[in-house]
Biotite code that builds the C-alpha atoms (Angstrom):
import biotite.structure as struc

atoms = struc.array([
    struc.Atom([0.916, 51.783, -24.667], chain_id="A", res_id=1, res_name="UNK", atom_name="CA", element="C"),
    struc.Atom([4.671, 52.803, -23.823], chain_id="A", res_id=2, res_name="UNK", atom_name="CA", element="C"),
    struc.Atom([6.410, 55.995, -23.232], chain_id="A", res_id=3, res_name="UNK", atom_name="CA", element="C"),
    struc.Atom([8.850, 57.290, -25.479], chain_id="A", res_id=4, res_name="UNK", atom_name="CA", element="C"),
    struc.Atom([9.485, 56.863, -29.131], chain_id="A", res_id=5, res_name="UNK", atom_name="CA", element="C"),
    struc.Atom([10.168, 54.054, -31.627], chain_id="A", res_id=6, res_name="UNK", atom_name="CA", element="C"),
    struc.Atom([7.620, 51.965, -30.328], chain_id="A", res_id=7, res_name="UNK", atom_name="CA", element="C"),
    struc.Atom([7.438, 49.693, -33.511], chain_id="A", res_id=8, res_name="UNK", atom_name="CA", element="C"),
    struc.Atom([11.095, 49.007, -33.422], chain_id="A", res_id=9, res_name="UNK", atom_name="CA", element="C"),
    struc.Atom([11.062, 48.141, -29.607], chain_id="A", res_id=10, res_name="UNK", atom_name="CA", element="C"),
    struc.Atom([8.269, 46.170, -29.698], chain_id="A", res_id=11, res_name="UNK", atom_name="CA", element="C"),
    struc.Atom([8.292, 44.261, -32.729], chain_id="A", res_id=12, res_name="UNK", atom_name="CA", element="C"),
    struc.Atom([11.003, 41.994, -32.366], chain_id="A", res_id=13, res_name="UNK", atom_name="CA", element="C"),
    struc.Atom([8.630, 40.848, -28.818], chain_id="A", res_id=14, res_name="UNK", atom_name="CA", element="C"),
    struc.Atom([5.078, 40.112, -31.577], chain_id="A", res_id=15, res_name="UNK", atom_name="CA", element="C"),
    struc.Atom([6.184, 37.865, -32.883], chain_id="A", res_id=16, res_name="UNK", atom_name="CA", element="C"),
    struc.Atom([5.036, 39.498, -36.404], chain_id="A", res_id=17, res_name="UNK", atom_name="CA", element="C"),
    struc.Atom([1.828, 40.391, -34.809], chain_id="A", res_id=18, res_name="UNK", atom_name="CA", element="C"),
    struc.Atom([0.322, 44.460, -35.853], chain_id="A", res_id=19, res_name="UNK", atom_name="CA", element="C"),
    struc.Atom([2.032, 46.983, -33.807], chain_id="A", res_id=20, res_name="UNK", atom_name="CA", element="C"),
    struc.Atom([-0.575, 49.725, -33.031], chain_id="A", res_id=21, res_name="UNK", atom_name="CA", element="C"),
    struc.Atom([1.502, 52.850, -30.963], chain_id="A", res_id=22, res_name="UNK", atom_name="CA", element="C"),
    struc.Atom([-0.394, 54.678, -27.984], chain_id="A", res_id=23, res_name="UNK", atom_name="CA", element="C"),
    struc.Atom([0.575, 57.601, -26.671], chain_id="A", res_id=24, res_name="UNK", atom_name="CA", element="C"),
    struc.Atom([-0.642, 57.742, -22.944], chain_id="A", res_id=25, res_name="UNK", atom_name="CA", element="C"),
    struc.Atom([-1.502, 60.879, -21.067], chain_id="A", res_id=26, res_name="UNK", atom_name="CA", element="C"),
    struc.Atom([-4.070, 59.119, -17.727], chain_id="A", res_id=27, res_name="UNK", atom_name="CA", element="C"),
    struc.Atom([-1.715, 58.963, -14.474], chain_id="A", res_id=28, res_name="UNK", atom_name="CA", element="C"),
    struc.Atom([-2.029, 55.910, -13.567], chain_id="A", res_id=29, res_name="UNK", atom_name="CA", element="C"),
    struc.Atom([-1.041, 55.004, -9.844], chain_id="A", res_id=30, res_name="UNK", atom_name="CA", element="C"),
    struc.Atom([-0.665, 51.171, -8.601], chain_id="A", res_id=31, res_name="UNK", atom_name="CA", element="C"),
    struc.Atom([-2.092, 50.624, -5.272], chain_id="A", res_id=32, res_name="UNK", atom_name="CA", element="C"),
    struc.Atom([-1.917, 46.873, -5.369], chain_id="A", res_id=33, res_name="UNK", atom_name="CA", element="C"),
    struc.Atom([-1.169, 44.049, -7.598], chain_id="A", res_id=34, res_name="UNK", atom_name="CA", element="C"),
    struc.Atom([-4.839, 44.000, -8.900], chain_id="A", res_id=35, res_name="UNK", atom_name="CA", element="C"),
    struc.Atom([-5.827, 48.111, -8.452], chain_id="A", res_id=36, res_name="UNK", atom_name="CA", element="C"),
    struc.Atom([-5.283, 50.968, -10.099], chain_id="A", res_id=37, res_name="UNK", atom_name="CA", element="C"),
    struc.Atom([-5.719, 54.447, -9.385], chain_id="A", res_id=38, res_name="UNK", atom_name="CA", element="C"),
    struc.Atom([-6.767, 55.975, -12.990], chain_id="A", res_id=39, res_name="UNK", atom_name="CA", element="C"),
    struc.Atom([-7.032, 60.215, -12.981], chain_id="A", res_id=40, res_name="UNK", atom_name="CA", element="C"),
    struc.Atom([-7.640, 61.969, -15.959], chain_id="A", res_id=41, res_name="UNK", atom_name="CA", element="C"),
    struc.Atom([-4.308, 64.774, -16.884], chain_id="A", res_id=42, res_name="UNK", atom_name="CA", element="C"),
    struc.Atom([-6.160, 66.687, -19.136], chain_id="A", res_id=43, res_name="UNK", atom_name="CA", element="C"),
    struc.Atom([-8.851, 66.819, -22.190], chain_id="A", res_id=44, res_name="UNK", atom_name="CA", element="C"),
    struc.Atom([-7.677, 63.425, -23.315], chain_id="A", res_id=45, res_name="UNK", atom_name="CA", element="C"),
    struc.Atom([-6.081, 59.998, -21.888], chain_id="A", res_id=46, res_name="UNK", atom_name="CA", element="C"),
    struc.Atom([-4.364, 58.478, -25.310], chain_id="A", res_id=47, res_name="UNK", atom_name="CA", element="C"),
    struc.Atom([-4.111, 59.140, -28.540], chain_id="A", res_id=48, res_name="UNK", atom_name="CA", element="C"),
    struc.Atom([-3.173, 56.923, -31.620], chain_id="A", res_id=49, res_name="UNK", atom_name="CA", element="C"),
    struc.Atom([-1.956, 57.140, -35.458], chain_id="A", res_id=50, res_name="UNK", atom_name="CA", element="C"),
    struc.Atom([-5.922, 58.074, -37.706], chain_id="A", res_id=51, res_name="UNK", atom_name="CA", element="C"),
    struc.Atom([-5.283, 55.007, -39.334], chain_id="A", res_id=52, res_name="UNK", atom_name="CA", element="C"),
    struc.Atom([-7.332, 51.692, -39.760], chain_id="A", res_id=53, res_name="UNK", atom_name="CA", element="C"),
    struc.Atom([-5.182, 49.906, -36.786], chain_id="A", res_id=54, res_name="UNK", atom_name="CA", element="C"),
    struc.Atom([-5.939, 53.158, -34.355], chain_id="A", res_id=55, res_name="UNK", atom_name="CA", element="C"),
    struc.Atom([-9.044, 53.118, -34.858], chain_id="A", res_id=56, res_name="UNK", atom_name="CA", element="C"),
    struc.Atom([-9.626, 49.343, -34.066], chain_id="A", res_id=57, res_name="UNK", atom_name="CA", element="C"),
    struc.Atom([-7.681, 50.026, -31.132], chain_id="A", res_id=58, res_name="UNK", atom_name="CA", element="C"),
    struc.Atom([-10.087, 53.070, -29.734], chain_id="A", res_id=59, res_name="UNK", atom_name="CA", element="C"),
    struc.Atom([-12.601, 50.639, -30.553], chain_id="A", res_id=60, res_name="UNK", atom_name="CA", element="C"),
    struc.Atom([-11.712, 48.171, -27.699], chain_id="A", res_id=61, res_name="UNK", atom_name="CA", element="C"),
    struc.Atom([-12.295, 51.130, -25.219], chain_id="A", res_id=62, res_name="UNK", atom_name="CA", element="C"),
    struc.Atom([-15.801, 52.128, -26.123], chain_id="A", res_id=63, res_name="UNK", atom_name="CA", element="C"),
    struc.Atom([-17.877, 52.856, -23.255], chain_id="A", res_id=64, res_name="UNK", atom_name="CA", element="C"),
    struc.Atom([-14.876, 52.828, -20.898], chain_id="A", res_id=65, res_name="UNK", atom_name="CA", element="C"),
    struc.Atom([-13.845, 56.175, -19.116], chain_id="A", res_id=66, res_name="UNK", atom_name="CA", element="C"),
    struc.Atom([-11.008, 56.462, -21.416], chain_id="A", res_id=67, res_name="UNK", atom_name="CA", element="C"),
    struc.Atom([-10.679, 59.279, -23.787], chain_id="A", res_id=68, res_name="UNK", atom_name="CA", element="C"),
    struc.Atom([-8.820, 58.277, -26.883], chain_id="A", res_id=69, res_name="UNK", atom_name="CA", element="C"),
    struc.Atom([-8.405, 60.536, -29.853], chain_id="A", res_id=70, res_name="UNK", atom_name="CA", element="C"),
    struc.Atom([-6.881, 60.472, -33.356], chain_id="A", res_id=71, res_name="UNK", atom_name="CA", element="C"),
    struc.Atom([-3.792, 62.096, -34.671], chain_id="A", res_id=72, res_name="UNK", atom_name="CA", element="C"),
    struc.Atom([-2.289, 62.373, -38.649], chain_id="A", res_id=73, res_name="UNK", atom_name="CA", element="C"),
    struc.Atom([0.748, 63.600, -37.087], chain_id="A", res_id=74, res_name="UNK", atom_name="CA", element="C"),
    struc.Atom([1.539, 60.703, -34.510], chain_id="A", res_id=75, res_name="UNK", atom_name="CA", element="C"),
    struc.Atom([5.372, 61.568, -34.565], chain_id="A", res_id=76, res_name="UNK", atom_name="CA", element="C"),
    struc.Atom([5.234, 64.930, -33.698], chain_id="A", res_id=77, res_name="UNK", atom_name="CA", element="C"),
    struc.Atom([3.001, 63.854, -30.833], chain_id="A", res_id=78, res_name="UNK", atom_name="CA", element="C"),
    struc.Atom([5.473, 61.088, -29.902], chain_id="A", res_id=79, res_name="UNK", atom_name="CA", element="C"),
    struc.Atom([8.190, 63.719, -28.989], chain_id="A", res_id=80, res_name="UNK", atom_name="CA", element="C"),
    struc.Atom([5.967, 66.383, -27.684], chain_id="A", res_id=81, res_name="UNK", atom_name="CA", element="C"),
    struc.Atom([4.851, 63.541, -25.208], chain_id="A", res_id=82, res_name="UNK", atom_name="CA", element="C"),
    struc.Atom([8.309, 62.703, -24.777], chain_id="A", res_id=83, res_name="UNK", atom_name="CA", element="C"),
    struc.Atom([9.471, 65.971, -23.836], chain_id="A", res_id=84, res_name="UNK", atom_name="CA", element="C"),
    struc.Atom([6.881, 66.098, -21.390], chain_id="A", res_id=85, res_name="UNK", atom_name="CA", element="C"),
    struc.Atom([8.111, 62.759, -19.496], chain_id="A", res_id=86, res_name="UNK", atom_name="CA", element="C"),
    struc.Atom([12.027, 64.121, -20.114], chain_id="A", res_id=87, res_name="UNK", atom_name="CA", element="C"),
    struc.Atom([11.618, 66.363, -17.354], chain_id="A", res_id=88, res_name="UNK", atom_name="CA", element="C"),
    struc.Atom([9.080, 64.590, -15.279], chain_id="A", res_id=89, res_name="UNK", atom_name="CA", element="C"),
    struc.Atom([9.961, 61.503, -15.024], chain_id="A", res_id=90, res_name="UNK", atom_name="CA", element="C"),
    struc.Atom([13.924, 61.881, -14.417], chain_id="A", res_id=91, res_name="UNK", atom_name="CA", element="C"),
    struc.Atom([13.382, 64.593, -12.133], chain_id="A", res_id=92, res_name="UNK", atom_name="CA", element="C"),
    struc.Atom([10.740, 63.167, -9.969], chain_id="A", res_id=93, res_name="UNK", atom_name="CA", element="C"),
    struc.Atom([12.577, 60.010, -9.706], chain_id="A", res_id=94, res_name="UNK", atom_name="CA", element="C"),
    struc.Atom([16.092, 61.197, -8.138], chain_id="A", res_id=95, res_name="UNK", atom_name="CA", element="C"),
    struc.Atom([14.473, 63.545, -6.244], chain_id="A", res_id=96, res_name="UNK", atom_name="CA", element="C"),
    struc.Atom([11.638, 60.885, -4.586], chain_id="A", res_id=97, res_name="UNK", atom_name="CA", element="C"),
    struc.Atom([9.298, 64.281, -5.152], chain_id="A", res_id=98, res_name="UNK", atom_name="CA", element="C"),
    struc.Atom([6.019, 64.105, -6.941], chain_id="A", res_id=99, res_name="UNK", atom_name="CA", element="C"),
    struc.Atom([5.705, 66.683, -9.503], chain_id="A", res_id=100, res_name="UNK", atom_name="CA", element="C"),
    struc.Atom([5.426, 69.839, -7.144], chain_id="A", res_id=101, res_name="UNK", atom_name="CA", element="C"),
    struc.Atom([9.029, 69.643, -7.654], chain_id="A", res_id=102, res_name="UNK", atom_name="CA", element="C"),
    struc.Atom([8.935, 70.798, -10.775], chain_id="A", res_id=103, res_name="UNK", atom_name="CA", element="C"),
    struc.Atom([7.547, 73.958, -9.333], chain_id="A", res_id=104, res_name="UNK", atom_name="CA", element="C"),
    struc.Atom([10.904, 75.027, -7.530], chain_id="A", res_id=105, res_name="UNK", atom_name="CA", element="C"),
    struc.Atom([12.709, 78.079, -9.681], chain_id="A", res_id=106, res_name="UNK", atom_name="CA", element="C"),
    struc.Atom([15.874, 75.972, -9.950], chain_id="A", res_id=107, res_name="UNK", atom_name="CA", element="C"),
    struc.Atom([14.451, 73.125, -10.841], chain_id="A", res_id=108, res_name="UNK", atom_name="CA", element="C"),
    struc.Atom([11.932, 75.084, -13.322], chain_id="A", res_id=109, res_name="UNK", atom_name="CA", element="C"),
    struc.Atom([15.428, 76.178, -15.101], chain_id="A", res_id=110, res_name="UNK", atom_name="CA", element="C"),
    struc.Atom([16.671, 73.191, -15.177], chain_id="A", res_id=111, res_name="UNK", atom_name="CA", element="C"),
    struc.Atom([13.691, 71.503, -16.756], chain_id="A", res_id=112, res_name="UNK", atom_name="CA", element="C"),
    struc.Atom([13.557, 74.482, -19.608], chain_id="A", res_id=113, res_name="UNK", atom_name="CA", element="C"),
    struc.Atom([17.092, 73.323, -20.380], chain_id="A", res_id=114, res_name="UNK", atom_name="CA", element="C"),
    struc.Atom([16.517, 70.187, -20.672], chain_id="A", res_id=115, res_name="UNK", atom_name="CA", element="C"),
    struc.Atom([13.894, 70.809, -23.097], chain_id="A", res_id=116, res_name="UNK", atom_name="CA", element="C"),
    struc.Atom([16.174, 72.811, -25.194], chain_id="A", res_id=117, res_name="UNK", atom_name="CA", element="C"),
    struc.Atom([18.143, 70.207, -25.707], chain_id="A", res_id=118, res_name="UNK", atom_name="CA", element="C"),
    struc.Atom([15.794, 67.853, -26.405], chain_id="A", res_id=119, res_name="UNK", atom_name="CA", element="C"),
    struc.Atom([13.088, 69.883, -29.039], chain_id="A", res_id=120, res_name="UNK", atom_name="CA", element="C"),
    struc.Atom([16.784, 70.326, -30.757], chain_id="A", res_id=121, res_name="UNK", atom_name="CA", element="C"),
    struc.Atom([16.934, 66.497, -31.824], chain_id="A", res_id=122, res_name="UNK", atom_name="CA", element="C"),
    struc.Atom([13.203, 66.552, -31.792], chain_id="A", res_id=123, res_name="UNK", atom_name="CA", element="C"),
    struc.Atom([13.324, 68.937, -35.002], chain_id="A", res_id=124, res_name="UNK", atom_name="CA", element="C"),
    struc.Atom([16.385, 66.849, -36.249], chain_id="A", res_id=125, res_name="UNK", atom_name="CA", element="C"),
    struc.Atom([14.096, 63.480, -35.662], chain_id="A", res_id=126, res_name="UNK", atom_name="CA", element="C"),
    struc.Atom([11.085, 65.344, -38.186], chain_id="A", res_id=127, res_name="UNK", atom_name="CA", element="C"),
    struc.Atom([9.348, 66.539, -35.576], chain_id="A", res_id=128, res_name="UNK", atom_name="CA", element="C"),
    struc.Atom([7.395, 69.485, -36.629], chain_id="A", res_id=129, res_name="UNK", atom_name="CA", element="C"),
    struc.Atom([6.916, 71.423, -33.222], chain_id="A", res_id=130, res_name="UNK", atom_name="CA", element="C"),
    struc.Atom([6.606, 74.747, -32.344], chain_id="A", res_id=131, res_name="UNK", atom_name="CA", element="C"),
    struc.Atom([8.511, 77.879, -32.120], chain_id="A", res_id=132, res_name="UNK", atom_name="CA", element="C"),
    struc.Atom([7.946, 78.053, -28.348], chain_id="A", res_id=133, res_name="UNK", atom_name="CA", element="C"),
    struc.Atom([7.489, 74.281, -27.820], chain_id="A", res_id=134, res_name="UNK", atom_name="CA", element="C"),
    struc.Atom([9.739, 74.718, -24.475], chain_id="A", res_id=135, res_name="UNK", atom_name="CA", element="C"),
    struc.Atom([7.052, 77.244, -22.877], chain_id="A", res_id=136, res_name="UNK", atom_name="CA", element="C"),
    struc.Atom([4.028, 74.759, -24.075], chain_id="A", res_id=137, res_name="UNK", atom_name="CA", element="C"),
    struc.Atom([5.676, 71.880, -22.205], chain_id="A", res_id=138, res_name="UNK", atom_name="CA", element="C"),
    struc.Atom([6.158, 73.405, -19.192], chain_id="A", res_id=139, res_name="UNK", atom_name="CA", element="C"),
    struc.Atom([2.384, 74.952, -19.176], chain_id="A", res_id=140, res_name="UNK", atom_name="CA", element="C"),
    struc.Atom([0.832, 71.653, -19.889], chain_id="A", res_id=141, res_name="UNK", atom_name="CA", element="C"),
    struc.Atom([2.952, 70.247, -16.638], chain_id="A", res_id=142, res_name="UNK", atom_name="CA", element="C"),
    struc.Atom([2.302, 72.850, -14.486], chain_id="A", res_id=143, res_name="UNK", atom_name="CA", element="C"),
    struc.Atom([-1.674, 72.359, -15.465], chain_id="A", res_id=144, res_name="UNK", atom_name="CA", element="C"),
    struc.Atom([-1.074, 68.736, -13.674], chain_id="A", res_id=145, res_name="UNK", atom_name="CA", element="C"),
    struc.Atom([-1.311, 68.698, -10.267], chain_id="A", res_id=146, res_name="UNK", atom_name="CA", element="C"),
    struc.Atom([1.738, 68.587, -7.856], chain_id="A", res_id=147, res_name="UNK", atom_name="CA", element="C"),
    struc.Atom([-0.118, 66.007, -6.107], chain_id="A", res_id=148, res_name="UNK", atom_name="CA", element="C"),
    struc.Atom([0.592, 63.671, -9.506], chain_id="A", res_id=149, res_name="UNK", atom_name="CA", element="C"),
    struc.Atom([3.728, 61.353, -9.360], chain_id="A", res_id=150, res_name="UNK", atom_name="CA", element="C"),
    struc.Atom([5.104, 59.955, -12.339], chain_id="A", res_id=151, res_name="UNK", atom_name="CA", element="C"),
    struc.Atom([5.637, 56.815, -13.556], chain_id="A", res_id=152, res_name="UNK", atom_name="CA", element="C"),
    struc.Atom([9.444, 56.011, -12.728], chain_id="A", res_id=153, res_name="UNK", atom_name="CA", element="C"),
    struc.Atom([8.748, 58.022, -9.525], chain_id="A", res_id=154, res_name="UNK", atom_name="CA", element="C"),
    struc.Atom([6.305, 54.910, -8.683], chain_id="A", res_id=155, res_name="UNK", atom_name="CA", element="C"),
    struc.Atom([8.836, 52.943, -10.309], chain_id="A", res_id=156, res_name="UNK", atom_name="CA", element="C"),
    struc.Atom([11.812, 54.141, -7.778], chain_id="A", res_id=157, res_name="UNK", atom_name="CA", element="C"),
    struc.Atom([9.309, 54.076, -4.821], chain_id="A", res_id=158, res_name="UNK", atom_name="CA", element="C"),
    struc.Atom([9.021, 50.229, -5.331], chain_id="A", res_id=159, res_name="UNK", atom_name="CA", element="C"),
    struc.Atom([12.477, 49.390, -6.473], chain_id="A", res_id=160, res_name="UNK", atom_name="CA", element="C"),
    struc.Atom([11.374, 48.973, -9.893], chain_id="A", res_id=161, res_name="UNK", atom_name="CA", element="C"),
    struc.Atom([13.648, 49.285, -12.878], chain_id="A", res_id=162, res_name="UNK", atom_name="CA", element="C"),
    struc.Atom([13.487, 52.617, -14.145], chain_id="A", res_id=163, res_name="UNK", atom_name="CA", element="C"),
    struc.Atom([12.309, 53.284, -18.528], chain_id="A", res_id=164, res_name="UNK", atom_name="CA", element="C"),
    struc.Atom([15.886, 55.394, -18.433], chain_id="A", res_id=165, res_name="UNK", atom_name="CA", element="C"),
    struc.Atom([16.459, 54.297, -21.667], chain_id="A", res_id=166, res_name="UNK", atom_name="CA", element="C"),
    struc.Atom([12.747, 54.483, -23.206], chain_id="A", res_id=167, res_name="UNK", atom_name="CA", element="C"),
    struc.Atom([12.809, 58.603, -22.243], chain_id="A", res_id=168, res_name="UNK", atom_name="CA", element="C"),
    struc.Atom([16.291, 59.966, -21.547], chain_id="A", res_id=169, res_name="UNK", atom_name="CA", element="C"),
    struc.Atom([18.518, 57.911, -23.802], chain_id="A", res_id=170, res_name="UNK", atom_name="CA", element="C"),
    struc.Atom([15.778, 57.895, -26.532], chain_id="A", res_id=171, res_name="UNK", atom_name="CA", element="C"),
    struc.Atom([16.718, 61.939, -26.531], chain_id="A", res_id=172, res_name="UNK", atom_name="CA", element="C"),
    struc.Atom([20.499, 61.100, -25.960], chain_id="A", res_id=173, res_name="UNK", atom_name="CA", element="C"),
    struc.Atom([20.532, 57.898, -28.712], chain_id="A", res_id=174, res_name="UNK", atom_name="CA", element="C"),
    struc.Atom([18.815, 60.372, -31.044], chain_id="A", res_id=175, res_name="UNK", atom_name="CA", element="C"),
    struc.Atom([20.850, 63.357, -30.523], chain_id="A", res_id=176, res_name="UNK", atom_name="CA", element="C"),
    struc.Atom([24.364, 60.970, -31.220], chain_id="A", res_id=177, res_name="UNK", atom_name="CA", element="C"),
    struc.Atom([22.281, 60.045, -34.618], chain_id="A", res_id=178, res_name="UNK", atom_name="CA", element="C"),
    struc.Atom([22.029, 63.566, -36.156], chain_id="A", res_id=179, res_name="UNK", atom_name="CA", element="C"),
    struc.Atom([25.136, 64.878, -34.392], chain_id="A", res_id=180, res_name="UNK", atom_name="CA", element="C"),
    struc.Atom([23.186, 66.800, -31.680], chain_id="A", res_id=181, res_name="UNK", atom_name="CA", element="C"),
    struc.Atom([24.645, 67.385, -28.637], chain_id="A", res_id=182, res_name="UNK", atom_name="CA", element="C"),
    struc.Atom([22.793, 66.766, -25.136], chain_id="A", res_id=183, res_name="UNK", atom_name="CA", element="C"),
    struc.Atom([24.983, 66.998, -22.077], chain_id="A", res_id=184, res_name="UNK", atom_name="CA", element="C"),
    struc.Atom([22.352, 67.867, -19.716], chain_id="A", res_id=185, res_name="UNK", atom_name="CA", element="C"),
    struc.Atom([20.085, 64.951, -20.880], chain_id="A", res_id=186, res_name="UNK", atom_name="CA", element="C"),
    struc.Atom([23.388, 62.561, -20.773], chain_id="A", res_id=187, res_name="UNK", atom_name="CA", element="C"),
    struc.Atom([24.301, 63.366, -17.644], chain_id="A", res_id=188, res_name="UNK", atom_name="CA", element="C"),
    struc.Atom([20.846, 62.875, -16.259], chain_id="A", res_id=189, res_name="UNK", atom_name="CA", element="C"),
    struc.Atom([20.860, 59.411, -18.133], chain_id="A", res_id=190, res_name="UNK", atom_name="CA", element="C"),
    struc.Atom([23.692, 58.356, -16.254], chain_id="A", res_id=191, res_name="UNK", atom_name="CA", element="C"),
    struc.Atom([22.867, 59.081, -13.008], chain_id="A", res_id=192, res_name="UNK", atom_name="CA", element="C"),
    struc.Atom([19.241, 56.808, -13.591], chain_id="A", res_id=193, res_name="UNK", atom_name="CA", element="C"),
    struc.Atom([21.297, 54.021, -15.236], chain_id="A", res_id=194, res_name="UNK", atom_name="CA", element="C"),
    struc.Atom([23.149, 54.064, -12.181], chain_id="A", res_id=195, res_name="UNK", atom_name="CA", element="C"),
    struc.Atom([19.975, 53.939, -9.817], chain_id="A", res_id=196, res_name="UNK", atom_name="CA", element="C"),
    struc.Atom([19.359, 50.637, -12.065], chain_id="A", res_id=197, res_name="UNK", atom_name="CA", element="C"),
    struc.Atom([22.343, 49.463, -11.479], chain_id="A", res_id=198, res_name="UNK", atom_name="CA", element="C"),
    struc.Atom([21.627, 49.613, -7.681], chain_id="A", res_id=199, res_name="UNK", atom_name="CA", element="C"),
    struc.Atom([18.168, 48.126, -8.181], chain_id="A", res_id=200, res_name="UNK", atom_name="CA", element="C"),
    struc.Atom([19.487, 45.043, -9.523], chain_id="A", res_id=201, res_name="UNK", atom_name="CA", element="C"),
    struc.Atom([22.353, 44.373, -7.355], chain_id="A", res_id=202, res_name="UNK", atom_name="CA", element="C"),
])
């Protein structure tokens, strides 16, 4: 249950040849404490996984649990869509220290709709098979979230947490190098969260 793309390949080298089974995740999930969670549902759904036998096992485990998981035969596609979701929320929520009513500022709306260009770009390039207006879809699925909803490497910044820089941002920027697709905007941003990292650590 990880953001981004590639799960497999990130986490298999960690199993130890165990089954990988990818989740997307879609809850908002806030940490109060080291033993509660703040769960709210962000939308019809809260994860969904590959239609395959391993998915299914998977939603299994959650059966009769307030989490909503559905099937997909297109689990890539979803994989980026996802991740073009979190490529503007979770960067921009972070280095501003705004919960996503941010988002919701003109300038900021512009900037996120470039971003996204950028990114559905390699997304296509990667296989993704998204649509001709993916752009406006993203940002109507994040302005149907509340502005009261932070993000995860917002929460992350907040307690001096490493921030998934690389998981979101330079998953768009590592896959743009691979098909020869430019992403400036998305590098630059990638940068300046490696560099809050870099403070985190020191």
């Amino acid at each position: 249950m990880q953001n981004g793309i590639d799960h497999v390949a990130r986490v298999a080298p960690l199993a130890g040849g165990a089954a990988i089974v990818p989740v997307l995740v879609y809850y908002n999930g806030e940490r109060l404490a080291p033993d509660r969670v703040k769960l709210r549902h962000a939308g019809k759904f809260d994860a969904i996984v590959a239609n395959d036998e391993a998915g299914r096992a998977f939603a299994a485990l959650f059966e009769g649990t307030p989490l909503r998981i559905v099937f997909s035969d297109d689990f890539l596609t979803l994989a980026w869509r996802k991740l073009l979701i979190n490529a503007v929320a979770n960067p921009i929520t972070a280095l501003t220290l705004q919960r996503q009513a941010v988002l919701r500022r003109p300038d900021i709306r512009d900037l996120c709709r470039a971003l996204l260009d950028e990114a559905i770009a390699v997304a296509r390039a990667d296989g993704a098979r998204l649509a001709g207006d993916e752009a406006a879809r993203t940002m109507t699925t994040l302005f149907d979230f509340s502005g009261e909803l932070g993000t995860s490497m917002y929460f992350d910044r907040l307690a001096g947490r490493p921030l998934e820089a690389d998981a979101l941002t330079g998953a768009i920027v590592e896959a743009g190098k691979r098909h020869g697709i430019a992403t400036p905007l998305n590098r630059a941003l990638l940068a300046l969260l490696r560099a809050i990292n870099d403070g985190t650590a020191a």
